[in-house]
N, C-alpha and C positions, 0 to 999 in steps of 0.2 A: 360673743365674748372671746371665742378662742379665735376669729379673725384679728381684732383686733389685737390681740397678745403677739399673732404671727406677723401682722405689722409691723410692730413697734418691734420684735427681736431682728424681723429682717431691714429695720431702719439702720439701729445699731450694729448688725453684721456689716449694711453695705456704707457706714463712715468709719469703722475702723480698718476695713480694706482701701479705703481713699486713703486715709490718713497714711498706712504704708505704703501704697502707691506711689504719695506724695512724696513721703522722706527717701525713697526708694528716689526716685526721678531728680532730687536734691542733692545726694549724694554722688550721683552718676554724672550730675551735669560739673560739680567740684571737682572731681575728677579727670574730667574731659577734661577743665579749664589749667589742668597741672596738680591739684591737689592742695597741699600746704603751700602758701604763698611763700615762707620761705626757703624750706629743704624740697618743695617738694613730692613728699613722700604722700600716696593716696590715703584718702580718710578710709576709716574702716568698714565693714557692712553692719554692723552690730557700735551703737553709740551707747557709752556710759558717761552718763553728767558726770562732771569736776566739780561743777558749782550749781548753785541753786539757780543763775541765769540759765545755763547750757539746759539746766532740767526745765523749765519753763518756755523757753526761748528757743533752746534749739541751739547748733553750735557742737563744736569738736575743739579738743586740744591734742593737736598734735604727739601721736607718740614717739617721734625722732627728736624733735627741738622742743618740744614744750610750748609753740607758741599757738594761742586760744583765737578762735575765730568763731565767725556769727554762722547762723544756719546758711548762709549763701555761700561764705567761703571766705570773705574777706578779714582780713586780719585786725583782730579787736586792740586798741590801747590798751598799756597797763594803764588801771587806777592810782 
């Protein structure tokens, strides 16, 4: 029983280390590419949703111009 328990927590250790891995290597590669598509200015290390998309989906808005982009970097329409 306590195999399987050490399983399953080192399952969930080793996908929430990918998972920041991940967003880690996403924000680095936005970066590279210039940052905010308009000003510029790099995304930051620490993401806070604006919207209930960015908290699901992933995404930054810009703290220089305001303008909202997808988790890859490109820059979203206004609705």
């Amino acid at each position: 029983m306590e195999s399987v328990l050490i399983g399953i927590l080192t399952g969930i250790a080793g996908s929430v280390v990918s998972v920041l891995l991940y967003a880690a290597w996403m924000r680095k590669r936005i970066n590279d590419r210039g940052g905010c598509p308009e000003c510029g200015t790099p995304v930051p290390a620490t993401r806070v949703p604006t919207s209930r998309r960015q908290a699901l989906w992933g995404g930054w808005t810009c703290e220089n111009c305001g303008t909202e982009m997808d988790s890859s970097g490109n820059e979203l329409a206004e609705a």
